[in-house]
C-alpha positions in Angstrom: 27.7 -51.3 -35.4 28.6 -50.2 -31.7 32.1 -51.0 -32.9 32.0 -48.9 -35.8 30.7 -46.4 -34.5 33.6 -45.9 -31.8 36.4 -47.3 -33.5 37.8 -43.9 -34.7 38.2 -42.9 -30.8 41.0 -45.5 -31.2 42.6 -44.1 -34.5 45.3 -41.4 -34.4 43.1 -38.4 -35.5 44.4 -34.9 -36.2 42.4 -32.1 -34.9 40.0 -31.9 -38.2 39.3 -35.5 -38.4 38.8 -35.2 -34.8 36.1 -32.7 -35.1 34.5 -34.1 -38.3 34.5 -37.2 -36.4 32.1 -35.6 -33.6 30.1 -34.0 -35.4 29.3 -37.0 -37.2 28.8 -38.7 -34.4 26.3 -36.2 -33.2 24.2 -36.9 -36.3 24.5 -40.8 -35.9 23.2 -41.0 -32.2 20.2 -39.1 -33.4 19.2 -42.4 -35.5 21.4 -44.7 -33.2 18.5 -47.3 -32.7 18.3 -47.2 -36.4 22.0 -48.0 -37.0 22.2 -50.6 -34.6 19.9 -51.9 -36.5 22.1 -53.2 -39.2 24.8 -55.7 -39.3 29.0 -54.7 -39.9 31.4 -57.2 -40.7 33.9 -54.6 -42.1 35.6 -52.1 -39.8 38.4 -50.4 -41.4 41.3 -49.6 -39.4 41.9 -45.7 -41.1 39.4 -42.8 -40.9 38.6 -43.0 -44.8 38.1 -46.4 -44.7 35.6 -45.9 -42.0 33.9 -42.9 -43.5 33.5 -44.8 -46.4 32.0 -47.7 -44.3 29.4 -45.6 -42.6 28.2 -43.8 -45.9 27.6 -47.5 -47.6 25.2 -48.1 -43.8 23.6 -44.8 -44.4 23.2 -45.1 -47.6 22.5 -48.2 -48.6 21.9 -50.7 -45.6 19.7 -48.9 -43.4 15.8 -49.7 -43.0 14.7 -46.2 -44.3 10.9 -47.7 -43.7 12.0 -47.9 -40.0 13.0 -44.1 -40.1 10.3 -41.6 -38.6 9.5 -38.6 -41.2 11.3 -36.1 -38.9 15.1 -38.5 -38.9 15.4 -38.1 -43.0 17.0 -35.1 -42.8 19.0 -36.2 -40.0 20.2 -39.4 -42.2 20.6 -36.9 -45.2 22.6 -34.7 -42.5 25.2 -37.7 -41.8 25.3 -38.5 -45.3 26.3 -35.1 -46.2 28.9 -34.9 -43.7 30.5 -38.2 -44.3 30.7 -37.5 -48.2 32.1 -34.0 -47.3 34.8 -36.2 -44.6 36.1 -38.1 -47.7 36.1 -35.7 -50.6 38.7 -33.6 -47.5 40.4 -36.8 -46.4 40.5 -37.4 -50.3 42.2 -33.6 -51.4 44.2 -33.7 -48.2 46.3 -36.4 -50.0 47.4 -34.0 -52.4 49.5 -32.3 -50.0 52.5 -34.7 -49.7 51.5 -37.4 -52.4 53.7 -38.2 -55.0 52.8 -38.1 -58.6 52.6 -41.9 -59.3 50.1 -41.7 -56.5 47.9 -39.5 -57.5 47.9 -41.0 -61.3 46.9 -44.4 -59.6 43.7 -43.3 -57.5 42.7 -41.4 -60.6 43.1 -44.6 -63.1 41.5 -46.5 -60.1 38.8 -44.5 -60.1 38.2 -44.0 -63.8 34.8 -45.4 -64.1 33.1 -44.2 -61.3 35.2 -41.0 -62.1 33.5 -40.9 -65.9 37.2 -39.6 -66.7 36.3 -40.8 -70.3 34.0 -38.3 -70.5 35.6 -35.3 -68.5 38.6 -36.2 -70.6 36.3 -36.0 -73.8 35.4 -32.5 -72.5 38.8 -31.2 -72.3 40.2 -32.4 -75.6 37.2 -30.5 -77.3 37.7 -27.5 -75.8 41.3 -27.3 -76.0 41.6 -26.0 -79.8 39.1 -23.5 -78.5 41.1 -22.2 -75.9 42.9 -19.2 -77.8 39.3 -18.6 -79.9 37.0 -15.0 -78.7 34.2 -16.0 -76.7 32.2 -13.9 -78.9 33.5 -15.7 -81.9 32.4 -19.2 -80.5 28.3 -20.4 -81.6 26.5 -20.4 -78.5 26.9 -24.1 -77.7 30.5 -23.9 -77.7 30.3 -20.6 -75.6 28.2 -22.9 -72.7 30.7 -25.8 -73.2 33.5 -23.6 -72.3 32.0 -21.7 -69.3 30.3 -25.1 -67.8 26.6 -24.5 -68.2 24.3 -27.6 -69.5 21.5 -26.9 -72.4 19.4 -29.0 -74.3 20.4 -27.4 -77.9 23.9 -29.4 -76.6 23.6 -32.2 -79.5 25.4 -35.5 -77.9 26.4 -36.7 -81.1 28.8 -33.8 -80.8 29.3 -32.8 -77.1 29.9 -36.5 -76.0 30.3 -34.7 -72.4 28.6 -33.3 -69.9 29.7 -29.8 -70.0 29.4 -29.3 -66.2 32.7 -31.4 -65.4 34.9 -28.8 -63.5 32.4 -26.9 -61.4 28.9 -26.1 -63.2 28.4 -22.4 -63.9 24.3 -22.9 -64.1 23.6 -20.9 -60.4 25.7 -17.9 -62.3 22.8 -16.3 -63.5 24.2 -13.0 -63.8 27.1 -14.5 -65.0 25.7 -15.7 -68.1 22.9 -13.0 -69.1 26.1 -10.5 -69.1 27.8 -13.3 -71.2 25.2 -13.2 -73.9 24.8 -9.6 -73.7 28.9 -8.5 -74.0 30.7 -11.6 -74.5 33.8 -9.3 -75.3 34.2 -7.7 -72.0 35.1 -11.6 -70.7 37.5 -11.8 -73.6 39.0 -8.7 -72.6 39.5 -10.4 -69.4 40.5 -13.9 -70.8 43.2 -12.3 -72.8 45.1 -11.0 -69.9 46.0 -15.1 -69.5 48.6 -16.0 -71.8 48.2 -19.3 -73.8 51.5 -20.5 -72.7 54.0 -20.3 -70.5 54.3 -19.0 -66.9 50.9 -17.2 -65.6 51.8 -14.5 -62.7 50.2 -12.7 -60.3 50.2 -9.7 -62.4 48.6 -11.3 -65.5 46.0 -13.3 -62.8 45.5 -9.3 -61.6 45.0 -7.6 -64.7 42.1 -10.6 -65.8 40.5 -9.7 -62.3 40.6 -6.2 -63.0 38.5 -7.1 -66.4 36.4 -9.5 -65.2 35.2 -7.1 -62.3 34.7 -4.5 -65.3 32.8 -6.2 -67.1 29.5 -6.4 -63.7 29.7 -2.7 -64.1 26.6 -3.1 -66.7 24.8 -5.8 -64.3 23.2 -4.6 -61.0 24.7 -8.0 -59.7 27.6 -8.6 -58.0 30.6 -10.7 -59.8 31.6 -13.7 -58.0 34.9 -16.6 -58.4 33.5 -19.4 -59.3 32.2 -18.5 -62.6 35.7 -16.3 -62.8 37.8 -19.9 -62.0 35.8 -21.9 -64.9 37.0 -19.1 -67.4 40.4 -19.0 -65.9 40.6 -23.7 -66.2 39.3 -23.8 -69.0 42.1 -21.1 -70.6 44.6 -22.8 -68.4 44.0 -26.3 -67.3 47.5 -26.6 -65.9 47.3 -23.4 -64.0 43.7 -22.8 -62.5 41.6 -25.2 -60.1 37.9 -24.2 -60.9 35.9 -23.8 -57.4 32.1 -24.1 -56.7 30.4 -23.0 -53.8 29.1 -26.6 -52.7 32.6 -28.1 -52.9 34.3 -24.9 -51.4 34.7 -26.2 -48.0 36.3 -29.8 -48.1 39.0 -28.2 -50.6 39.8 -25.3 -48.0 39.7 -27.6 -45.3 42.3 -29.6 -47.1 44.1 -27.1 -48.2 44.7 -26.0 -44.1 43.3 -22.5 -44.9 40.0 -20.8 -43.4 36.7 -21.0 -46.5 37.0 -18.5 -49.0 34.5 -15.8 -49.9 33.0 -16.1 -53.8 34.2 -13.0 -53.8 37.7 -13.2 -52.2 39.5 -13.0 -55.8 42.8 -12.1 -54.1 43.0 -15.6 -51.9 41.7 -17.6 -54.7 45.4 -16.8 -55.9 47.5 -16.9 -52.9 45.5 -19.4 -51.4 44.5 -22.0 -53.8 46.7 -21.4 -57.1 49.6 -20.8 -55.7 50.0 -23.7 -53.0 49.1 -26.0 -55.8 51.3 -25.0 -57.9 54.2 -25.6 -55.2 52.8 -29.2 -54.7 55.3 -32.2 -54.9 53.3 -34.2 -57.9 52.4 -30.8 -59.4 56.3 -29.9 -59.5 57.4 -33.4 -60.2 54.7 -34.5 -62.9 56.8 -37.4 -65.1 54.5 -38.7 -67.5 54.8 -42.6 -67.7 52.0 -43.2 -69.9 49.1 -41.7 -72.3 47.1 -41.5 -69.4 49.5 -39.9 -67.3 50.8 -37.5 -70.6 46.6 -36.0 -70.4 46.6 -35.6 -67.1 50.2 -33.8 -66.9 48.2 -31.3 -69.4 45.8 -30.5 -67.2 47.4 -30.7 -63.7 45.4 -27.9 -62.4 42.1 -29.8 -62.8 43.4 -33.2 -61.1 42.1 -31.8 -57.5 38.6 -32.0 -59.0 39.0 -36.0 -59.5 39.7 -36.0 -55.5 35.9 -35.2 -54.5 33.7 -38.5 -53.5 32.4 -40.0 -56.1 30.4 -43.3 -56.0 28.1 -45.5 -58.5 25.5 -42.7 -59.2 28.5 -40.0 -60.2 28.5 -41.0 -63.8 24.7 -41.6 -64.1 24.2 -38.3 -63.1 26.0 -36.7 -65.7 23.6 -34.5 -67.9 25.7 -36.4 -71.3 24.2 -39.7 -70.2 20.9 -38.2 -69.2 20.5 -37.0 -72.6 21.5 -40.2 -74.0 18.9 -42.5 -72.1 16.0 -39.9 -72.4 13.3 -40.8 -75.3 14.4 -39.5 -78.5 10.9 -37.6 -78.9 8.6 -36.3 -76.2 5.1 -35.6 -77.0 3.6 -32.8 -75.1 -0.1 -32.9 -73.6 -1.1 -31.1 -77.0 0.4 -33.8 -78.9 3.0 -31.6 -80.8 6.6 -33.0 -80.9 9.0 -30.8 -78.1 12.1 -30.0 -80.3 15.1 -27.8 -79.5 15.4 -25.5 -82.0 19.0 -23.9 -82.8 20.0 -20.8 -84.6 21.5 -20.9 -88.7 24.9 -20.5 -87.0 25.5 -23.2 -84.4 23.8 -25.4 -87.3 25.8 -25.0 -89.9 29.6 -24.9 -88.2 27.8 -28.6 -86.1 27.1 -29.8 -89.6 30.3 -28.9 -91.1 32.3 -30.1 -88.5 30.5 -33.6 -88.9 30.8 -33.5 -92.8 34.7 -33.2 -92.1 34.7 -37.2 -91.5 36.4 -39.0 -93.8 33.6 -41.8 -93.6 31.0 -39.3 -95.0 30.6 -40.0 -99.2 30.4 -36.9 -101.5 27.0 -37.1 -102.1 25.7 -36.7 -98.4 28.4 -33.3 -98.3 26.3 -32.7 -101.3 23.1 -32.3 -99.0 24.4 -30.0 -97.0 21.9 -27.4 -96.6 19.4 -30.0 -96.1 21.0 -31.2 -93.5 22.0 -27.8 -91.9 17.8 -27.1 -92.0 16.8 -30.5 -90.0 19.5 -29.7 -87.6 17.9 -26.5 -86.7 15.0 -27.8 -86.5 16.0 -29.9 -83.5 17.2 -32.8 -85.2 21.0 -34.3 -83.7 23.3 -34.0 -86.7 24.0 -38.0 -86.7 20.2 -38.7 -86.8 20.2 -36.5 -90.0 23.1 -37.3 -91.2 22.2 -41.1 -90.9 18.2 -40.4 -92.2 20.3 -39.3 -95.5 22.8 -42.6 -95.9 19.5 -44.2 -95.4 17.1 -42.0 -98.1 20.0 -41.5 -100.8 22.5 -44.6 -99.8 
């Protein structure tokens, strides 16, 4: 462990690595008895390597029934920093790689990535790109602006929603998207659908979105803004969060942003991007390769750490490995009831199969009721194959 621990003294470090490196360090000697504890046959030769390395020790391999209470948050300190060093040794790639290069640490990556399923996300929403957000049912509305519900049935948003930075801590946000959907549309319309987006059109949507706080008592922040702007323009916008914020500006050589420093997102993240050699120079080689050309934007999000747990922790496969039913302590049946609207176009869209025989179209309005009830539209539909054959 002792030569773990020092080997990146040895390595050719820049001045970030360098100070990630110490203040890593600092967190390890607090637990160093600990570490030393626990037996390394691997020590890579590159700083990722060895982050990598050190996570799977703090993660995984060390006695956490040797730890006193007051060193957990130490260990979750290192942890934190080490997953933060990769997901910026990670984006810092992006900088000078190539486009076959960043195609193959994405297809390497796929499972732990749950790219199925972000991919799954994307192709829904893309028909729904040029629709009113006012004009959408409400799940559709919380699909495209990244915030998870239970009314989200999963035998129709095979996704997690939150892919692409989660909008969920945007309170404000989305009590003013309820309220006046059509002041976001006002913005979103600045964006065209095709073609080259400027600085003038990226101007004009901040000048709409800001608009549309003056009926909140809250301030507006980017993060929220950036989902709207992806999810309109895959190939154009990186979506931001606060939590990943830092390893994305570290990468990108430039001091954090503000969520509220609208003008930097722009010169600062969209535009250097943009000028990137595999963002320039996307050649599509495959079907793979054609998706993620589409969405070129989004690719920096597929650079953060991921690890087993990533996919797990996806709300779609939470949903899908929760009980079908919970009983509450009164005994009543919890169900997630949805309004006539989002019922019927979930229905119809399902009756569109080419699978489903005339006479279960035929029960439509049967169907549309059990939906709202709570009941997923393939449970229903199936109930009915199995009642009327």
């Amino acid at each position: 462990m002792k030569k773990l621990l020092i080997s990146p003294s040895k390595m050719a470090l820049g001045e970030q690595e360098s100070q990630i490196y110490q203040n890593i360090l600092k967190q390890a000697t607090e637990i160093s008895l600990n570490l030393m504890a626990v037996k390394v046959e691997n020590h890579p030769e590159d700083f990722l390597g060895w982050c990598y390395e050190l996570l799977d020790v703090a993660k995984n391999r060390i006695n956490f029934d040797l730890l006193d209470d007051h060193q957990l948050p130490t260990v979750k300190k290192l942890q934190d920093l080490l997953i933060s060093a990769i997901s910026f040794l990670q984006l810092k790639t992006l900088r000078i790689a190539p486009w076959p290069m960043i195609c193959a640490f994405i297809e390497d990556k796929a499972a732990l990535l749950a790219l199925d399923e972000q991919l799954a996300l994307i192709n829904y929403l893309k028909p729904l790109r040029g629709t009113p957000l006012k004009e959408m049912i409400k799940e559709d509305r919380l699909a495209f602006t990244g915030k998870h519900a239970a009314s989200l049935d999963t035998s129709v948003y095979r996704f997690d929603v939150e892919w692409f930075a989660a909008t969920k801590s945007a309170k404000a946000f989305h009590q003013l998207l309820e309220d006046l959907p059509g002041a976001f549309d006002e913005a979103l319309s600045a964006i065209p659908l095709e073609g080259e987006v400027s600085e003038a059109d990226y101007q004009q949507f901040v000048l709409y979105y800001l608009t549309a706080f003056t009926a909140s008592q809250d301030k507006p922040t980017l993060a929220p803004a950036t989902r709207l702007l992806a999810m309109r323009r895959p190939d154009v916008f990186t979506p931001i969060t606060s939590s990943k914020l830092e390893p994305l500006c570290q990468a990108m050589g430039i001091a954090k942003l503000n969520n509220r420093d609208f003008e930097r997102y722009w010169q600062d993240i969209v535009e250097p991007i943009r000028n990137m050699p595999w963002y320039v120079n996307a050649t599509p080689n495959s079907e793979l390769e054609e998706q993620l050309s589409e969405i070129k934007a989004l690719l920096p999000c597929l650079f953060y750490h991921v690890d087993k747990d990533t996919a797990e922790n996806s709300n779609y496969f939470k949903l899908l490995h929760k009980p079908k039913r919970s009983v509450s302590s009164s005994g009543s049946k919890r169900t997630v009831r949805r309004g006539k609207e989002s019922a019927e176009t979930l229905v119809d869209r399902a009756l569109q199969d080419d699978d489903i025989p005339e006479h279960i179209r035929a029960k439509r309005d049967s169907i549309v009721a059990e939906v709202e009830k709570g009941r997923s539209v393939d449970e229903t539909i199936s109930l009915m194959r199995t009642i009327f054959g």
